[in-house]
C-alpha positions as a Markdown table, in Angstrom:
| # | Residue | x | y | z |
|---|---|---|---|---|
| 1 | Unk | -29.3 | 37.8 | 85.0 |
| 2 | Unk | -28.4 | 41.2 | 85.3 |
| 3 | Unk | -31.2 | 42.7 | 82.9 |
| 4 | Unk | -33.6 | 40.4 | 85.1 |
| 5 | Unk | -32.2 | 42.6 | 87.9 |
| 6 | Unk | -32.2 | 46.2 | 86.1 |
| 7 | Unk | -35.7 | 45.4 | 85.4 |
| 8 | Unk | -36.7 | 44.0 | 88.7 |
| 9 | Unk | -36.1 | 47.8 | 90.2 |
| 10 | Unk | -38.0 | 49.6 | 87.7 |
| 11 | Unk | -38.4 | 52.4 | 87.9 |
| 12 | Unk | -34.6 | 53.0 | 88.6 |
| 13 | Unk | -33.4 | 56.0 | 91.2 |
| 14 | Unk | -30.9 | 57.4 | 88.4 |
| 15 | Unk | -30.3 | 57.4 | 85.1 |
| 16 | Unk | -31.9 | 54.3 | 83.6 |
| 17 | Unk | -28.3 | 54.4 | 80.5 |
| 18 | Unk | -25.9 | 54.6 | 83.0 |
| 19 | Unk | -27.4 | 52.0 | 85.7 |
| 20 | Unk | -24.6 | 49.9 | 86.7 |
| 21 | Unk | -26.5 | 46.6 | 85.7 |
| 22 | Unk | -26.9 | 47.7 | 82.0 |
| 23 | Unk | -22.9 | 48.5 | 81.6 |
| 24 | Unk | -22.1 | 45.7 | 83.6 |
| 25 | Unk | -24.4 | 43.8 | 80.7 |
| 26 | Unk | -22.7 | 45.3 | 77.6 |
| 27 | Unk | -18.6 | 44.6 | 79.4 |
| 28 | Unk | -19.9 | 41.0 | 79.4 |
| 29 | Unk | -21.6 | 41.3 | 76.2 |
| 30 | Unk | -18.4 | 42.6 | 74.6 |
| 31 | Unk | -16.1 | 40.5 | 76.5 |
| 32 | Unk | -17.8 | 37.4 | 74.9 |
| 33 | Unk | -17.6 | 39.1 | 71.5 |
| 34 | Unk | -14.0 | 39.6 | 71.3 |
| 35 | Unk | -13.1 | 36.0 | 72.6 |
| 36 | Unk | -11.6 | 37.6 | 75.6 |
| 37 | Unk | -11.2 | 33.9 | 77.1 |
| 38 | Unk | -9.1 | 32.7 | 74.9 |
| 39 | Unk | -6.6 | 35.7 | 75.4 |
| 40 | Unk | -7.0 | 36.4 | 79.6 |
| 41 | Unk | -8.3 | 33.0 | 80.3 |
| 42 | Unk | -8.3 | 29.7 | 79.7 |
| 43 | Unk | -10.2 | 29.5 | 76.4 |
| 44 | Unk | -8.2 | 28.1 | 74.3 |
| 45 | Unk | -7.0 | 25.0 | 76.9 |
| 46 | Unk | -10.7 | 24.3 | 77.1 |
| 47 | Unk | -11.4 | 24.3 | 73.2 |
| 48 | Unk | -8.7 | 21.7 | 72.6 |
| 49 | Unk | -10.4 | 19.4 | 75.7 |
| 50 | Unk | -12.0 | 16.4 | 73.8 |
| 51 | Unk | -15.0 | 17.0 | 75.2 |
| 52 | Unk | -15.2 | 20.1 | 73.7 |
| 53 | Unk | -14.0 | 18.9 | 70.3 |
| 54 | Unk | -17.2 | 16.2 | 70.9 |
| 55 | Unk | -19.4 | 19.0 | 71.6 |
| 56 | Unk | -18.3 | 22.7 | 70.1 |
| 57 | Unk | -21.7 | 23.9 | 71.8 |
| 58 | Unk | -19.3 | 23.8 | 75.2 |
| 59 | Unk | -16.9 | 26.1 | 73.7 |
């Protein structure tokens, strides 16, 4: 949703690298990465829900 909006203002007023949608993008992007949920969240509660054990797509 946020690339949809970096590209929605095309061309950008600043620096297209340092737009605060694109590093907004890659914090999210990492944050999934490292599991961050399961660490500053409630990841690993939800992965031992049965639903989630029924379907790991939830996880």
């Amino acid at each position: 949703m946020l690339m949809l909006m970096f590209f929605a203002a095309l061309p950008p007023e600043h620096h297209p690298f340092l737009d605060d949608h694109v590093i907004y993008s890659i914090v999210l992007l990492g944050l999934a990465e490292v599991n961050a949920g399961d660490t500053f969240g409630v990841g690993r509660w939800w992965s031992k829900t049965p639903v989630v054990e029924r379907y790991p797509i939830l996880r």
